[in-house]
C-alpha positions in Angstrom: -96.5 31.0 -60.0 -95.0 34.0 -58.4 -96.6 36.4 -60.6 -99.8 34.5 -59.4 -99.3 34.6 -56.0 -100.3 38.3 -55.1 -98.1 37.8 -51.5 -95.3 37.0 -53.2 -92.1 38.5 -52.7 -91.8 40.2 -56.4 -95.1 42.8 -55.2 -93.4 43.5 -51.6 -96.1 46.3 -50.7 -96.0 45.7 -47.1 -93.0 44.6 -45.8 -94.9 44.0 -42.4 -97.3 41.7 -44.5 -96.5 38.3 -46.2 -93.4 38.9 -47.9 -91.0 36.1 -47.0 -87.4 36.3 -45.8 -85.2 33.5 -47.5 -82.9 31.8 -45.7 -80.3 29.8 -47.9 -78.4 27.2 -45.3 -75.2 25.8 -46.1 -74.7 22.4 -43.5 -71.4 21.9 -43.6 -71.3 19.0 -40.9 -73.6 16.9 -42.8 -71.1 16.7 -45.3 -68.1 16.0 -42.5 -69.7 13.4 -40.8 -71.2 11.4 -44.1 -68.0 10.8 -44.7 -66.6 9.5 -41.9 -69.9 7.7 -41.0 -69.4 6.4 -44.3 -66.1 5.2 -43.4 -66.9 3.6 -40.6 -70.9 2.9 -41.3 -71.2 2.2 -45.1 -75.2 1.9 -44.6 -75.5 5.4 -43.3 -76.9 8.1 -45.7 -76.8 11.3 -43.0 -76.0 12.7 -40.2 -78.0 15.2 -37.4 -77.4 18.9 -37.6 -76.7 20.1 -33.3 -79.5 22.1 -32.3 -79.4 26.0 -33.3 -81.7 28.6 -33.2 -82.4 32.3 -34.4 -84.5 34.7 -36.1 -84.5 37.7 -38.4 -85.7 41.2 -37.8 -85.7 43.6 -41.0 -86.9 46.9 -42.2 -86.7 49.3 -44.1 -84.9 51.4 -41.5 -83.3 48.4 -40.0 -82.7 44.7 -40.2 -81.3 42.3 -37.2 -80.2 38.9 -36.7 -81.2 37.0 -33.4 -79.4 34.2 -32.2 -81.2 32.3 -29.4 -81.3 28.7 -27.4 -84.6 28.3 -27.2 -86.5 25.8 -29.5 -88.0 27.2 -33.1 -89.5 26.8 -36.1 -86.6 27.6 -38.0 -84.6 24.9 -36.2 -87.0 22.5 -36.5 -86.8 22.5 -40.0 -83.1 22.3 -40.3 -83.2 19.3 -38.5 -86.0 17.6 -40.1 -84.1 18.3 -42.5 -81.4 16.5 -41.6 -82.7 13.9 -39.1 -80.9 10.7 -39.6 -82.9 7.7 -41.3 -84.5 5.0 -39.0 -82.3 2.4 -39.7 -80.6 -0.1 -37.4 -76.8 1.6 -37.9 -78.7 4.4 -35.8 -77.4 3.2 -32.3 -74.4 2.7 -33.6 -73.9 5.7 -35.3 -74.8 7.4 -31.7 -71.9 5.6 -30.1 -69.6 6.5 -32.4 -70.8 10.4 -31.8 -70.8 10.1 -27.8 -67.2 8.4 -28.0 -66.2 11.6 -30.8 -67.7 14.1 -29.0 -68.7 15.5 -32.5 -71.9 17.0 -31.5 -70.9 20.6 -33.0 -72.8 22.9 -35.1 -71.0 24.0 -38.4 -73.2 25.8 -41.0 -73.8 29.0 -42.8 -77.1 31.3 -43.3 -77.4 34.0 -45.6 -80.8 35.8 -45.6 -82.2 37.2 -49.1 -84.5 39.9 -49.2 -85.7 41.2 -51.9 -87.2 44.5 -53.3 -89.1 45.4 -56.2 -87.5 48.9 -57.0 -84.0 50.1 -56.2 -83.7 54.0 -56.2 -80.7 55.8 -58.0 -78.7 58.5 -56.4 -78.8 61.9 -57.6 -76.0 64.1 -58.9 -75.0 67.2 -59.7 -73.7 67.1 -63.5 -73.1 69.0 -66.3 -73.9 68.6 -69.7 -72.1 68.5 -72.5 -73.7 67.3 -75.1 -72.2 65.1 -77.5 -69.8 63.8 -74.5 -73.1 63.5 -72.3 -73.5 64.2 -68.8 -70.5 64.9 -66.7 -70.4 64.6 -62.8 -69.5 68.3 -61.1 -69.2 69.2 -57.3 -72.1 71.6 -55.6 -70.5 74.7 -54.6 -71.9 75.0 -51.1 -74.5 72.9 -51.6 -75.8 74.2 -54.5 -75.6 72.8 -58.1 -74.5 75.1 -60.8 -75.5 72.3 -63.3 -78.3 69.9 -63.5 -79.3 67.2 -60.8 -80.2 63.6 -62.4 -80.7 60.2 -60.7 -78.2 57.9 -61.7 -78.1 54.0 -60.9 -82.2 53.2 -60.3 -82.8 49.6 -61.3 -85.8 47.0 -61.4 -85.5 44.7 -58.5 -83.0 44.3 -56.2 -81.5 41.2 -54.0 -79.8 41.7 -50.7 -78.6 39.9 -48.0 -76.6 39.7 -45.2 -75.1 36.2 -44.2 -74.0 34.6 -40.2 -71.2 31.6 -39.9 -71.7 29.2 -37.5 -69.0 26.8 -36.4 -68.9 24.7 -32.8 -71.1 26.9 -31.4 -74.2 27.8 -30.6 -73.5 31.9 -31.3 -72.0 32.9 -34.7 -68.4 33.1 -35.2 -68.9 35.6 -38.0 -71.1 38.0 -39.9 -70.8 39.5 -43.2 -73.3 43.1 -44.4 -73.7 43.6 -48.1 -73.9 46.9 -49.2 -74.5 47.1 -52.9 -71.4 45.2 -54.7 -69.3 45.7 -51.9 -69.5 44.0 -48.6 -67.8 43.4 -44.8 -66.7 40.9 -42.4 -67.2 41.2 -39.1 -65.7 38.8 -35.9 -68.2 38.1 -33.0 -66.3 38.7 -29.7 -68.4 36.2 -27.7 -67.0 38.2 -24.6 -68.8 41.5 -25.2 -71.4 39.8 -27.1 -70.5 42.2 -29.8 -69.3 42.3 -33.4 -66.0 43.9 -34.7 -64.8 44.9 -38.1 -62.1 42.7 -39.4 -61.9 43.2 -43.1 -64.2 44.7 -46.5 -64.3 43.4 -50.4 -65.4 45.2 -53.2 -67.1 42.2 -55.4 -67.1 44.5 -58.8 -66.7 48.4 -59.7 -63.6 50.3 -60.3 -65.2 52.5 -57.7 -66.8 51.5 -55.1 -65.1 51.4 -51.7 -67.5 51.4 -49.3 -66.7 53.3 -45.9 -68.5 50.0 -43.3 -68.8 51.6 -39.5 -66.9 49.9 -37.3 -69.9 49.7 -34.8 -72.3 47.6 -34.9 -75.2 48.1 -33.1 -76.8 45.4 -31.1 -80.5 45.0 -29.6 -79.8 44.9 -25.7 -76.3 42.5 -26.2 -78.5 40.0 -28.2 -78.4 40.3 -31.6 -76.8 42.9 -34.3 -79.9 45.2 -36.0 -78.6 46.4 -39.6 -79.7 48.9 -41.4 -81.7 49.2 -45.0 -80.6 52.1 -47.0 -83.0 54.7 -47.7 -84.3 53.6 -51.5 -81.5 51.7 -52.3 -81.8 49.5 -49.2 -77.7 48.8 -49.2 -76.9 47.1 -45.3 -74.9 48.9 -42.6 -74.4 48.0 -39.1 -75.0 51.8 -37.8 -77.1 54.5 -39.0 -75.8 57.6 -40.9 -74.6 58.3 -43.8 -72.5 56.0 -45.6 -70.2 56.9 -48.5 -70.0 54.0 -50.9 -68.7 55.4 -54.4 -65.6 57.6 -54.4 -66.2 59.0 -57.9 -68.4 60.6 -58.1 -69.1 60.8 -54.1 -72.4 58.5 -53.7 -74.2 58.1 -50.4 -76.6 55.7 -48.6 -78.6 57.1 -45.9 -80.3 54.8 -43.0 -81.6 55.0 -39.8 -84.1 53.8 -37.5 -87.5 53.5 -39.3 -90.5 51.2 -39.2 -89.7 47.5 -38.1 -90.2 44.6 -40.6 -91.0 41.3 -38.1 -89.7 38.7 -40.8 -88.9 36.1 -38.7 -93.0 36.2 -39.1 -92.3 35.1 -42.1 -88.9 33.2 -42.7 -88.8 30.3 -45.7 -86.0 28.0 -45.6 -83.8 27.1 -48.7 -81.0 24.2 -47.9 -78.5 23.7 -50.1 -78.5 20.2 -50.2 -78.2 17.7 -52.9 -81.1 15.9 -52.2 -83.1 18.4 -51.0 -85.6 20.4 -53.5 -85.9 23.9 -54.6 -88.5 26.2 -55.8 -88.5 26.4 -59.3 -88.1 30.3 -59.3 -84.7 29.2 -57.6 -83.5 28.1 -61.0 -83.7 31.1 -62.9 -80.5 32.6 -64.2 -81.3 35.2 -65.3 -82.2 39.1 -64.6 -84.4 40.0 -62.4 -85.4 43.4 -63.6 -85.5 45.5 -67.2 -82.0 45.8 -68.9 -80.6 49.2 -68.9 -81.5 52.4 -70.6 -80.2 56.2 -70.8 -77.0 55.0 -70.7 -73.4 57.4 -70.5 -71.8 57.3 -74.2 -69.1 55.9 -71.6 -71.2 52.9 -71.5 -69.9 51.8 -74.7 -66.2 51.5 -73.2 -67.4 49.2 -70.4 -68.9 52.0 -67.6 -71.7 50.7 -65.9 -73.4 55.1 -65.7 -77.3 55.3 -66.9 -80.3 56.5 -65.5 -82.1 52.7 -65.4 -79.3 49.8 -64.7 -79.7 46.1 -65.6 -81.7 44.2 -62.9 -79.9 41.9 -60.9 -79.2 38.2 -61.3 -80.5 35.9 -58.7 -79.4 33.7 -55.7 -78.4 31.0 -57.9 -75.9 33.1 -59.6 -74.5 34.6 -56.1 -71.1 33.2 -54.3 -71.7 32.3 -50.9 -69.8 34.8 -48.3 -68.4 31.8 -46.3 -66.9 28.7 -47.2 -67.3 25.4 -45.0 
C-alpha cells in the first residue's frame, strides 16, 4: 500500500508536500492510573490523558518542536484516544481525581522522519590494493590520494524525541544524530534547553561533538537542524564532527522550511490501539551493502553502499516512563 500511495513517505520528493511526520506517543499515565482506578474502580478500563499541545517544524535545513496551550489537532487525538468509556464509574472516577489532584501529564513523543536516500561522506584515501582503500589526511586541503564517498545507504529513519512529565512544557529533549544521540534539560526559567549528557548507541567510533546551544524560535520552541545529505539532527548550525576516525562531518544550516505539523500522523503505543501494517515490518528498509572494506569481513561496518536501516519497531525508545 505504500508503494501504491505515490504521497507516501517512501517517495519524499517534496518535503513541503504530503509527506507525513510520525509521531509515536508513549502515555505513561494511562498506565499509572488504570491501575489504581483498577484498585479502587474494578469496572474502569482507562483513564484521560491532561490536555497538551504542540507541533513540529522540519526541514531539510532545520527541524523544530513547538510546545503550545492552545487547543489542536494533535491533542485532540491523543485524547480521543484516551477518553474514558461512558460508563457510570465515570463520576466516580472524577472524584477520586479532584480529591488526588492527579490531573498531570506524563508521556513521551518521538517524531520519525524519514528519507529515501542518505548520502555518504567523502574521503581522502589511499589505495592499496589487495588491503583496499585506506583513509589518509589532506595536506592543506588537498588530497594526495583519491577522494571516495563512504557510508551512502537506501533509506534512512530519524528522529528526535520530547518527555513530558506534570507539565504542560517538556522536561526533556533528546537529538539523534546518526547512531549517536543527546539529552538535553529544559530550564523552564529561560525557556531554553541545556546539554546534560550524549550516548553512542553502536560504532567503535563515533563520538559525536552535540553543541551545547540550542537554538530556539523567539523563546518558544527549539529548531534542529537536518544534516546536509545525511540529515543527522543538531541543535545549532555548523559543522559537526561525528566520527573521530577517520574525521567525518555533518554540515547544517538554515535552509528551506518543511511545515510538517501540516502534515503530522499519530502512532500510540497502546495495547489496544491499532497500527499500520507497514509498522510491523522488521526488517531493512533499504538494499544490503555493497563495495565493502576487506575489513568488512572482521566485523567493520566501511563500504561505499551500507545496509539500510531497520524500522521504528526495532528502535528503543529514548525515554522510559
Amino acid at each position: 500500500s505504500l508503494l501504491q500511495n505515490r504521497s507516501s513517505f517512501l517517495y519524499g520528493r517534496r518535503p513541503a508536500g504530503t509527506v507525513p511526520v510520525y509521531a509515536l506517543v508513549k502515555n505513561c499515565i494511562s498506565k499509572d492510573i488504570r491501575l489504581r482506578a483498577a484498585k479502587n474502580m474494578p469496572m474502569l478500563k482507562t483513564s484521560m490523558l491532561e490536555r497538551n499541545a504542540f507541533t513540529l517544524i522540519q526541514d531539510p535545513g532545520f527541524l523544530a518542536q513547538r510546545q503550545t496551550n492552545s487547543v489542536s489537532d494533535l491533542r485532540a487525538q491523543i485524547i480521543s484516544q484516551e477518553q474514558i468509556r461512558q460508563a457510570a464509574t465515570v463520576p466516580r472516577f472524577e472524584k477520586v481525581r479532584e480529591e488526588s489532584g492527579c490531573q498531570k501529564v506524563h508521556f513521551h513523543v518521538t517524531y520519525w522522519m524519514f528519507y529515501p536516500f542518505s548520502e555518504g561522506k567523502t574521503i581522502c584515501v589511499l589505495d592499496l590494493g589487495f588491503f583496499g582503500s585506506w583513509p589518509i589526511p589532506t595536506i592543506g586541503g588537498v588530497c594526495i590520494g583519491t577522494l571516495k564517498e563512504y557510508g551512502s545507504h537506501i533509506g534512512d529513519w530519524e528522529h528526535m524525541s520530547l518527555y513530558f512529565k506534570d507539565n504542560e512544557y517538556p522536561l526533556a529533549m533528546y537529538v539523534s544524530a546518526h547512531d549517536a544521540g543527546a539529552f538535553y534539560q529544559y530550564d523552564p526559567r529561560n525557556g531554553t534547553f541545556v546539554y546534560e549528557s550524549q550516548e553512542t548507541r553502536k560504532g567503535l567510533f563515533q563520538k559525536p561533538t552535540f553543541p551545547e546551544k540550542v537554538y530556539t524560535a523567539d523563546d518558544s520552541h527549539p529548531i534542529l537542524f537536518s544534516a546536509r545529505g545525511s540529515h543527522g539532527l543538531w541543535t545549532a548550525p555548523g559543522k559537526h564532527k561525528f566520527v573521530r576516525v577517520p574525521r567525518l562531518y555533518d554540515e547544517s544550516g538554515f535552509g528551506t522550511a518543511w511545515p510538517t505539523w501540516k502534515r503530522l500522523e499519530l502512532l500510540l503505543e497502546e495495547d489496544n490501539e491499532p497500527l499500520p501494517g507497514w509498522m510491523t515490518f522488521k526488517g531493512k528498509w533499504g538494499n544490503p551493502s555493497s563495495n565493502c572494506h576487506p575489513l568488512a569481513r572482521l566485523g567493520f561496518n566501511i563500504c561505499e553502499f551500507v545496509d539500510g536501516p531497520t524500522g521504528i519497531p526495532m528502535k528503543k525508545f529514548n525515554f522510559r516512563c
